[in-house]
N, C-alpha and C positions, 0 to 999 in steps of 0.2 A: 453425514459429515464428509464432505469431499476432501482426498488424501493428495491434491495436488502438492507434492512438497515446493516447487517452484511459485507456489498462487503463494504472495506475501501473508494474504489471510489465516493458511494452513502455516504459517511459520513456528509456531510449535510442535507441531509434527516433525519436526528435523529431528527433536527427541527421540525416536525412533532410532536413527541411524548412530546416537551417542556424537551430538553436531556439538554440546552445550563444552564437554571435554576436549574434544576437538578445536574450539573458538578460544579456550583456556591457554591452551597451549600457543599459541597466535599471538591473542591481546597482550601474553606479558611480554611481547617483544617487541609491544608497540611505548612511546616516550607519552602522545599525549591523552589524555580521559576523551574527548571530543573523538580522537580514531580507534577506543574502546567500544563507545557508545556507536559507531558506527558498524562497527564488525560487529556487532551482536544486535543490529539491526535485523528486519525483513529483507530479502532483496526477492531483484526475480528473475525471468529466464533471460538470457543473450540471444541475439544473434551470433554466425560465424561469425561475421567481421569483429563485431563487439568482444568476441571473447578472442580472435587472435589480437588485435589490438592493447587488451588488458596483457598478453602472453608476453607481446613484444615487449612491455611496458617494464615486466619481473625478467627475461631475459636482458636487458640490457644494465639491470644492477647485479645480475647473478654474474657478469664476465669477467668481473672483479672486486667480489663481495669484501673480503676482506677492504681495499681501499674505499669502496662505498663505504662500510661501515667505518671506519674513520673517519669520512667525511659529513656523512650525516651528524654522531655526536659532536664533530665539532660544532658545528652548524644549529645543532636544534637543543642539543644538549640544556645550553643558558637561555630557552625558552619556558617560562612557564608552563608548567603540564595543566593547571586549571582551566574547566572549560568554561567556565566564566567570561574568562577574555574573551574565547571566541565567542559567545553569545554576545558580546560588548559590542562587536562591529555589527551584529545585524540590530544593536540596539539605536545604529548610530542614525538610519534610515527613520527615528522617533525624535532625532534632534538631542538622544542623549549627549551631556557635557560630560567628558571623560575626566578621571581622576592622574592620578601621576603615576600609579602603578599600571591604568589600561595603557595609558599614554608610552610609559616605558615598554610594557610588552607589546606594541605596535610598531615601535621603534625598531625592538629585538626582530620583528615578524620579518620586516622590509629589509634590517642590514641582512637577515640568514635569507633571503628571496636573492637579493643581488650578489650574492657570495655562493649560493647555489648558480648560479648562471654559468660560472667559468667549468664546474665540472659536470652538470644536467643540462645545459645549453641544448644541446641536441637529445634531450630526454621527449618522448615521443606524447610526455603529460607535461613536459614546461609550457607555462601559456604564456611563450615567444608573440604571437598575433593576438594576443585576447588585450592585451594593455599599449594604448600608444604613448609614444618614445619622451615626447613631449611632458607624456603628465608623471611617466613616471620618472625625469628628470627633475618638474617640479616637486614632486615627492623628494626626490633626494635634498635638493637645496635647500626647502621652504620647509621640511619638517626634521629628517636623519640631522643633518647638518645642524641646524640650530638647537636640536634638541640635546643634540650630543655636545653644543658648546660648552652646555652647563650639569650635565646630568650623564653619569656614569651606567655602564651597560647593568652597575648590579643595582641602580634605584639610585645611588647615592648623588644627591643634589649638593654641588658648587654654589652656591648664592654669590659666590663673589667672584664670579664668572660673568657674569649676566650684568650687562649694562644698567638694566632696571632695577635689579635686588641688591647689586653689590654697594650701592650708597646706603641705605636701611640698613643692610646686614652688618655693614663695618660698624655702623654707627650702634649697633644693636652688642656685636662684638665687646668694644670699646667699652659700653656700660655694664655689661656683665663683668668684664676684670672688674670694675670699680668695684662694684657691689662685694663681689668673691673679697677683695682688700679690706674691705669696711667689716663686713660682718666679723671676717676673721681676726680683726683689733676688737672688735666689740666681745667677742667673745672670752675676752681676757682681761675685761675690766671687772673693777668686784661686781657692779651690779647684777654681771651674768656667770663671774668662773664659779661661783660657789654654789648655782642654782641648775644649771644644765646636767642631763642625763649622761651627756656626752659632747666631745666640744667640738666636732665637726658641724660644720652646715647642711640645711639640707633644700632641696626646693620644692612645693609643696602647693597645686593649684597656680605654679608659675611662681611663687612669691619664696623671695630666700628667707627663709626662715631658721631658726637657732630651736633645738630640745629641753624645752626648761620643765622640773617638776611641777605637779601638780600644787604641791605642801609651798612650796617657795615663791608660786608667781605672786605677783603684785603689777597693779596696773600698768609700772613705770618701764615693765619691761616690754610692753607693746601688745598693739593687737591680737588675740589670738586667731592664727588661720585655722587648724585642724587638732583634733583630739588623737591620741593611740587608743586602739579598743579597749587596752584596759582603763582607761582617766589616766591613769597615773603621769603620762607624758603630753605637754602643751607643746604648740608649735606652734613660735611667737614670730611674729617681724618687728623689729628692731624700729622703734620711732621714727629715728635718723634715716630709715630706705624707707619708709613708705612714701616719700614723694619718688627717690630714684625705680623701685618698683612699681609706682603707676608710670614712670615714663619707658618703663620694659615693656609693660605690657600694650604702652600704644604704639611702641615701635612692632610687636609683634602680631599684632593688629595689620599695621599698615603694609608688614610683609608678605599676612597673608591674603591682604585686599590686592595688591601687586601680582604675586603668584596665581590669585583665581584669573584674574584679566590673563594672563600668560596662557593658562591652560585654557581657555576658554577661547583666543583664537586659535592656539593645535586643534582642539576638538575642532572650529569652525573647519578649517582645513581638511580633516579627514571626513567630515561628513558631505564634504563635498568629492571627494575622493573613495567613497565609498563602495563603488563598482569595484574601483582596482583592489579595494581592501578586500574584500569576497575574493577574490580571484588569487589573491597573494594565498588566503587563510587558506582557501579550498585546496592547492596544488600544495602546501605544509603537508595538511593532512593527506594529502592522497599519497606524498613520498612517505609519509611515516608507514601507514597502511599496508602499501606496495613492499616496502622495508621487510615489515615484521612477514608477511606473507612468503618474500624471498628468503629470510633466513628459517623459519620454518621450511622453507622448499628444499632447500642445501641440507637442513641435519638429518630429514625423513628419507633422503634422498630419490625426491619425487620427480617426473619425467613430466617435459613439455608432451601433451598427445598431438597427433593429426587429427585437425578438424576435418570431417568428410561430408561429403555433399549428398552421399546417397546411405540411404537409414540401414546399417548393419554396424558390430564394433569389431574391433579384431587388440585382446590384450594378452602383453605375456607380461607373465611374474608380476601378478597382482596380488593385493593382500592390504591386512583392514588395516591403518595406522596405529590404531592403540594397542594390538599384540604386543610384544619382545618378541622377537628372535621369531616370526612368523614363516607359515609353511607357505610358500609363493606357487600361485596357479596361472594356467593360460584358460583361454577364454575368447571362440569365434563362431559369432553369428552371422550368417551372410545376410545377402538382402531377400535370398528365397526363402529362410527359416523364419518359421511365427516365434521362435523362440527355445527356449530349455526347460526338461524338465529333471530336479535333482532329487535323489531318492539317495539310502543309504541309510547307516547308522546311528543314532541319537548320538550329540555331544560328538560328529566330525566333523562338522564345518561348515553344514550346509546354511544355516542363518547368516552365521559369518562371509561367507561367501553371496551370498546376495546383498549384503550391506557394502560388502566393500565394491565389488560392480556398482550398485547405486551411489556409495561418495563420488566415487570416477568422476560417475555426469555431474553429480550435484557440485563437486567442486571445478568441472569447466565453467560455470555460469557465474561462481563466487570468486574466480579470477586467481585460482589457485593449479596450480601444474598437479599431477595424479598419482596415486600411491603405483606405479607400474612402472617394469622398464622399458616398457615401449606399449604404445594404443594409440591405436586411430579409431577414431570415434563420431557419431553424428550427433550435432549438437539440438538432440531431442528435447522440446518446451514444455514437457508434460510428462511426471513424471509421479507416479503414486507406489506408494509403499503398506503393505500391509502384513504386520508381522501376525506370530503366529499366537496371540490369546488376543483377542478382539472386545473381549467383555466391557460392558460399559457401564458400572454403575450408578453412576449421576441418574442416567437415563431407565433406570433399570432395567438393563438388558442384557439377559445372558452370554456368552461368547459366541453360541449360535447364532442367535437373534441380532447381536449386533455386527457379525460380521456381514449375514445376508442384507441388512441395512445399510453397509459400506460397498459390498457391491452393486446393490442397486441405484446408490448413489452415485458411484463408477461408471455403469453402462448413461447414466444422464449425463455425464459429463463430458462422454468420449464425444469425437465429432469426426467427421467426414472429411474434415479438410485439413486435419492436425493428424502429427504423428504422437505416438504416448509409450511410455515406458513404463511398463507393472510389473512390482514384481510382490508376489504373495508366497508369505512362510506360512508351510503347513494347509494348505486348503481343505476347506472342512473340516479342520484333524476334530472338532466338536463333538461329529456325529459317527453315525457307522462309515464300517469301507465301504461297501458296496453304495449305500445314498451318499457318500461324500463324492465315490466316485465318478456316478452317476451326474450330479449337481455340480462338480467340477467341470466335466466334459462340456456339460451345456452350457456353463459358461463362457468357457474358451469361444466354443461355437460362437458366440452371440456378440464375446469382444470385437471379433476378428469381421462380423455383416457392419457392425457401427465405423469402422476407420481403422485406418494402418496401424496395428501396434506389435510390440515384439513383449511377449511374456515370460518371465523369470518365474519357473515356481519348486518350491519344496514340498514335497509329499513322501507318507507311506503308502500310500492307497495303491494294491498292487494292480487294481484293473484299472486304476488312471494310468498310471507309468507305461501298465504293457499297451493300453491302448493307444496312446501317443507312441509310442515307439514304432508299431505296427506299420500307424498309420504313414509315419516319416515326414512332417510339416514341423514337426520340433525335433530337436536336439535331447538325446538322450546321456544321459550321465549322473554319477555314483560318486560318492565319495569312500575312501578302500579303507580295509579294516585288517589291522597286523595280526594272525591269529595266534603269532607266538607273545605276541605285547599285551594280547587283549583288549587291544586299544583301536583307537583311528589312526589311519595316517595324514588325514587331514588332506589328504592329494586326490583334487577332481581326476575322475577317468572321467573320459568319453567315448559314448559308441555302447553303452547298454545303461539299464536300469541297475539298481544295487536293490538288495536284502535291507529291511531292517535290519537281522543280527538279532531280535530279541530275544528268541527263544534261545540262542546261542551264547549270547551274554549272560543272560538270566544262569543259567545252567553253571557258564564257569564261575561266574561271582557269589551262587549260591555255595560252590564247592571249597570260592580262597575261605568264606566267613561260618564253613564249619557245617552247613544245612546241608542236610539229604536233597537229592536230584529229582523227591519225587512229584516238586510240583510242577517243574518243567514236564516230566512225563506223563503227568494228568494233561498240561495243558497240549498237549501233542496228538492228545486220546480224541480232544475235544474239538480242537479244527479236523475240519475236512481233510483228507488224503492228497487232493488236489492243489490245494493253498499249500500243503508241507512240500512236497513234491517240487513246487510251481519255487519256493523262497528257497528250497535247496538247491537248486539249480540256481538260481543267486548268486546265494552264498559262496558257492562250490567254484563260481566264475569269479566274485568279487576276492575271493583267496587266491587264485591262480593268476588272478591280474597284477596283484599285489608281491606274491613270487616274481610273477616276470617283472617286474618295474623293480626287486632288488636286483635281479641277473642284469639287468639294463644298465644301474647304477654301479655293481662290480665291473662288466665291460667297459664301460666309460671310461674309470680308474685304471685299467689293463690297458686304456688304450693313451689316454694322458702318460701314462709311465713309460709305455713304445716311445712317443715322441718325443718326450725328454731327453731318451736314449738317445735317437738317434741325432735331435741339436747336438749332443755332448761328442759326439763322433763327427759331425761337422766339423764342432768346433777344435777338436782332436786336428785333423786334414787341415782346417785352414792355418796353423799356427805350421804345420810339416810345411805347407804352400809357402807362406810367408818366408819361415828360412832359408829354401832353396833361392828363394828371390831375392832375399840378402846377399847368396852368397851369388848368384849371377851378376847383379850390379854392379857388387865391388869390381869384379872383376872387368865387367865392360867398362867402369868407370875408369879404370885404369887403362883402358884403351883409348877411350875418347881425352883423356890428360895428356897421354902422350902423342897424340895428333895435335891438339893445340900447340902442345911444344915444338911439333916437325913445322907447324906452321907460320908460327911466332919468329923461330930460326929460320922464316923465308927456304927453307928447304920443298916448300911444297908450290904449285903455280892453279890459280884457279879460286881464287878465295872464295869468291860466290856460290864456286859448286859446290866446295868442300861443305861452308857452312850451312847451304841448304840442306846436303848429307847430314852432317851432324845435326842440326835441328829434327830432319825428320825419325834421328833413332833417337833421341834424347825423346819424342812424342812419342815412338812407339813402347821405351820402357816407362814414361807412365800410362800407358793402357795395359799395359800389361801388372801395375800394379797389384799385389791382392787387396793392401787396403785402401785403395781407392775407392769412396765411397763417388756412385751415380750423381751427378747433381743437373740440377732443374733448373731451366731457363727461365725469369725470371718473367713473370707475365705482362704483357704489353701491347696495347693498340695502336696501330699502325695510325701515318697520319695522311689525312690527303693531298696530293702534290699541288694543287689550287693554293690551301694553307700555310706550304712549307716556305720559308722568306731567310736569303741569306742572315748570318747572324743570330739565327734559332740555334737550340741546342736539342739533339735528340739521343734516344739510346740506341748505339748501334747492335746489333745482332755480332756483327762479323768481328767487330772489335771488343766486343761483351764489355765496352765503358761507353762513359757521355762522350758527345761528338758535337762538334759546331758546325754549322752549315756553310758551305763556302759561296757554290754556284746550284744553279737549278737548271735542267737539259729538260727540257717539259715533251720536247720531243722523242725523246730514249726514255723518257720516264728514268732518268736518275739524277743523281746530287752528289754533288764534290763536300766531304768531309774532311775534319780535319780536328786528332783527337794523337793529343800530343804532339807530338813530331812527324805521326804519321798524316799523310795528305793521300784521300784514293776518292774515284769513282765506286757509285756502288748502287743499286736498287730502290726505291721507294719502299719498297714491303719490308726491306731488312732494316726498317729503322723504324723507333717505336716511343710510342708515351710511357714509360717504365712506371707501372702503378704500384706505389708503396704504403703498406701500414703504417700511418706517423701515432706513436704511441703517446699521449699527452702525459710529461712529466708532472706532479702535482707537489710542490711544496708545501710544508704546513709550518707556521712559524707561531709557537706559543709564546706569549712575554706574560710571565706572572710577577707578581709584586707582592712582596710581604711585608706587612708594619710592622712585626715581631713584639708588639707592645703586651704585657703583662697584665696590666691596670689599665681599666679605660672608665676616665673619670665622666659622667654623662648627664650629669646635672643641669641644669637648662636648658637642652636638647629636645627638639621638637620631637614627638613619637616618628615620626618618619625617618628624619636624622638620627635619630638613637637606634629603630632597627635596625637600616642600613649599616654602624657601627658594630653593633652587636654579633650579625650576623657575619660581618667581613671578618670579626677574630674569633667568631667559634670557627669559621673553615681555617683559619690557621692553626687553632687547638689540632680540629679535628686529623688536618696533614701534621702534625708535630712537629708543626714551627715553632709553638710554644709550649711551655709545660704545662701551664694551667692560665686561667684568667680568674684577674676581679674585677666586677663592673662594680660601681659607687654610681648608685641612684637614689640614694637618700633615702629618707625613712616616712614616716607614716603611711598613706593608703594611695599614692601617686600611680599614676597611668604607667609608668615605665619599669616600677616595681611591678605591680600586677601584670603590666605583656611579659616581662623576665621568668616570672615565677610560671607563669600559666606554657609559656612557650619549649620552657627544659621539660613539664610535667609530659608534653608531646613529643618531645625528643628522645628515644629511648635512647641517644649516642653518648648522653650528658648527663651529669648529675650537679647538680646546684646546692648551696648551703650557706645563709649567712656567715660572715668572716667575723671569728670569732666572737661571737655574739654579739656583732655590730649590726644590726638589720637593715642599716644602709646601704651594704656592701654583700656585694651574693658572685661567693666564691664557686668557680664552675671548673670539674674534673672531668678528663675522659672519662666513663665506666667500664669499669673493668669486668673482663670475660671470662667466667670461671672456666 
């Protein structure tokens, strides 16, 4: 089984790394199923460009996530999350006819594509060149435009908006009051008050029908349309409509033979426009995608890395996303190291620590910034993971057996011309030390003749460790053990091998839960002298390292506290500075007040000089200012004198404002300015394009509408028009615009009863219950929250 986690094939293998939790955390913060379904696809390796490209793509919504994300729910929010619709445009490329709801959500797709442009316009995935201007102005008139003349963004259809339905409709209108008048006098004559279950109407297969007993009908009271399940209830049409209910039902006929033609040139339309629909759908989803990716980027608080060109990584303060409050590592392999070898304690870190190095890469290629505060990285296409129980029993093969199958399938895979990234927990941990160590070795050896790769591994095997160490082509490092915690510190050293710890653990944990020490000291009897020896010297180093890295982190503290100090003593001096400065001021100010007065009194001769004087000590006490902060000349490219044309406007340097151009001396290379009142010669180079961050202001203008209606009478009502009703006053329930609602959809087994009933059953926000044992009428309450 080849462990490429990059090969789409092996995309179950991400398993491994805990990718499936990871993608969880993502997808809920995507809006639509369609950019679900996409994240939890296969993907596969990038190029650099590919993957800075994706980088720039979540850098440019991260520089203002909070207004992107206002921007986007405005915008996508009132799009259908079903991915249905989007399958609907590649259904369109079959000549499918669309319905009113694909139609409406197509609609929704293009107005949020063009309402995107004002603040993604220069988003580096808007496809500005992919659509011409042309068609998608036809789109705008020949579909948005007409379809929004009659058809509201929540579904809801005007008929009588529309040139073509509003003649049928009215007249459709028109007949139903009759009918609603008629039955309701019918209902109150003897032939009906004394035999009806109840004396409302109801409509029933489209036909307005009255509730008469079972025990009481008689021919005369009409047709019967429909039964209640239990017999006991008829549901008659009144003699006198059955001519006005066949002419309802041709009229409703003929509105809907009118509305198929309707939809069926949109469809013609989009199916010819089909290209640009892919292009709209695809760049939805990619903003959605890129979305949820950036704001998972911002909470983890995960770092853009350097892509590098030459195969080594250099990370600090790395650590695996799904910890709490995790212990942060560095981490650097140059381009001459084959790699690292990590040794140490059981349960410190070391598996941990090779998964999270492996998301790193795995999430440059999946377009995601890296659990680290800073990495530069090569963005290596091959990259294999093999943790540390290998067993496979489908196949049955022991952990031995199928690990040496996994490497052998490893070394076929490598190539000569590709770089690769392995990292293996545990090697051989299966077998003995000595043959694991042995069988390790020579694997390395055998990676390293097939092609470039840099190897991650975890071991105890002490003659692998000391023999890579030795040797110096890998990286050695430990993970350190508290010995007063009796625990890990979870903190890679570097620069030697570490101890298991077993025999040292064993021993104290045998003493917290009560057991004598003496199987520790059998087991001590029973290794060689050399191995004890060879892991105490370890141990004895893995403790003292562990010492000095607390004396490091108390120093630290000692020396953060020094320089608190000493700002506080700064800042002590500068407020002593300041006052003196006060009080010099006042004082020269009072000098320079009474020179203006000798000279206002003509007491003095020289005005020019004087004032030159006084200007230049009035400049010299604000340099002398203390709180004068330095300030920065504002950056700007000069222009060239060929270019410069009376009547231009430039930034001068000398006058640090805009300047107009008066004349051009092409000979002296300068230009006569003139910026306010003042008029001077002055240089070519002291005058500049003044480049300014223009911040684009975004307004967002909501307009909502409430009908605040209680009762929503729905009888005659198309199932389309009836949802659209239904659902416009459960969101006004829902915000507590209203206190309750009652819809009256009449009674027996009708389509509008059964969507009402079946549609609350799906709504956990609502509860439904016929009004007063009216079963016409299904009374709907918030649910209350215990």
């Amino acid at each position: 089984m080849a462990l490429n986690l990059l090969d789409k094939k092996n995309y179950k293998n991400l398993e491994l790394l805990d990718w499936p939790k990871i993608l969880e955390r993502i997808t809920s913060r995507t809006h639509f199923e369609k950019s679900k379904d996409i994240l939890n696809s296969p993907f596969s390796a990038k190029n650099g460009d590919e993957i800075e490209f994706a980088y720039d793509s979540m850098d440019y919504l991260l520089r203002d996530l909070n207004t992107t994300t206002d921007i986007i729910h405005l915008h996508l929010q009132g799009i259908p999350r079903s991915k249905k619709y989007f399958y609907f445009i590649d259904a369109l490329k079959k000549g499918k006819m669309a319905n009113i709801k694909e139609l409406n959500f197509t609609c929704l797709l293009l107005e949020s594509y063009l309402n995107l442009k004002r603040s993604f316009g220069d988003w580096n995935k808007y496809p500005v060149d992919k659509i011409d201007p042309n068609r998608q102005k036809k789109l705008t008139i020949q579909f948005i435009k007409e379809w929004r003349s009659f058809v509201e963004p929540s579904g809801e259809i005007h008929y009588e908006r529309h040139p073509l339905l509003a003649k049928i409709y009215n007249k459709l209108k028109k007949l139903e009051g009759s009918l609603r008048d008629k039955i309701g006098n019918i209902a109150t004559t003897p032939l009906y008050s004394d035999s009806l279950q109840y004396s409302e109407h109801d409509i029933i297969n489209d036909r307005y029908v009255l509730a008469v007993r079972s025990d009481s009908y008689n021919k005369n009271h009409g047709p019967i349309v429909a039964k209640s399940n239990s017999g006991l209830t008829l549901f008659v049409e009144p003699v006198i409509l059955v001519a006005l209910g066949n002419e309802r039902m041709q009229l409703l006929a003929e509105l809907d033979e009118v509305f198929t033609k309707i939809t069926h040139e949109f469809s013609l339309l989009l199916i010819d426009m089909q290209y640009e629909l892919e292009v709209i759908r695809d760049f939805t989803i990619d903003l959605d995608i890129t979305y949820a990716k950036a704001c998972y980027t911002r909470k983890m608080s995960f770092n853009r890395p350097k892509i590098l060109k030459d195969f080594e990584m250099k990370i600090r303060d790395f650590f695996h996303p799904l910890i709490e409050n995790p212990v942060k590592n560095d981490l650097d392999i140059f381009e001459e190291k084959d790699g690292v070898i990590l040794s140490g304690p059981n349960t410190g870190g070391k598996t941990v620590t090779l998964k999270s190095i492996a998301l790193a890469h795995v999430f440059t290629h999946f377009g995601l910034f890296i659990p680290a505060e800073y990495a530069e990285l090569y963005p290596v296409k091959n990259i294999f993971f093999f943790s540390n129980d290998q067993q496979n029993l489908a196949e049955g093969l022991s952990s031995f057996s199928s690990e040496v199958k996994n490497y052998i399938t490893l070394l076929k895979d490598l190539s000569p011309h590709e770089k690769s990234l392995i990292f293996i927990d545990e090697i051989f941990n299966s077998t003995s030390s000595e043959e694991g160590s042995a069988l390790g070795i020579a694997l390395l050896e055998e990676i390293h003749t097939l092609g470039e790769s840099k190897v991650l591994i975890s071991t105890h095997h002490q003659v692998f460790k000391s023999y890579f160490h030795d040797k110096g082509n890998y990286l050695s490092a430990h993970v350190g053990f508290n010995e007063e915690t009796e625990g890990p510190t979870f903190k890679i050293l570097m620069g030697s091998p570490g101890s298991s710890m077993a025999l040292s653990i064993f021993g104290k944990l045998s003493e917290k839960f009560g057991m004598k020490g003496h199987i520790k000291e059998r087991a001590m009897e029973l290794i060689d002298n050399e191995k004890i020896s060879y892991e105490g010297l370890l141990q004895d180093l893995t403790i003292k390292q562990s010492k000095l890295d607390s004396l490091l982190i108390e120093n630290n503290s000692i020396n953060l506290k020094l320089k608190a100090k000493a700002k506080s003593q700064e800042g002590l001096l500068k407020l002593e500075k300041e006052g003196l400065w006060e009080s010099y001021n006042e004082k020269l100010q009072k000098l320079i007040d009474h020179a203006d007065h000798t000279l206002k009194s003509e007491q003095v001769k020289g005005r020019k000089t004087f004032y030159k004087e006084s200007s230049q000590l009035k400049q010299t006490m604000r340099e002398l200012d203390p709180g004068k902060k330095e300030e920065h000349s504002p950056e700007f490219k000069s222009p060239t004198l060929s270019n410069i044309r009376p009547g231009d406007f430039y930034f001068s340097k000398l006058l640090k404002s805009q300047a107009e151009v008066l004349k051009v001396n092409e000979r002296k290379k300068e230009v006569q300015i003139k910026s306010k009142n003042l008029t001077l010669w002055c240089p070519v180079e002291t005058l500049g394009i003044l480049k300014e961050l223009h911040v684009r202001e975004i307004n967002v203008k909501i307009k909502r509408e409430v009908l605040g209606k209680i009762e929503l009478d729905c009888r005659g009502m198309r199932l389309e028009e009836f949802e659209n009703a239904v659902e416009r006053s459960l969101g006004e329930l829902l915000t507590g615009d209203i206190p309750f609602l009652k819809i009256i959809h009449g009674h027996g087994e009708g389509i509008l009863k059964k969507w009402i009933r079946n549609h609350l059953k799906n709504n956990p926000d609502f509860e439904g219950r016929p009004d007063d044992q009216n079963d016409g009428i299904t009374r709907i309450d918030l649910k209350k929250v215990n």
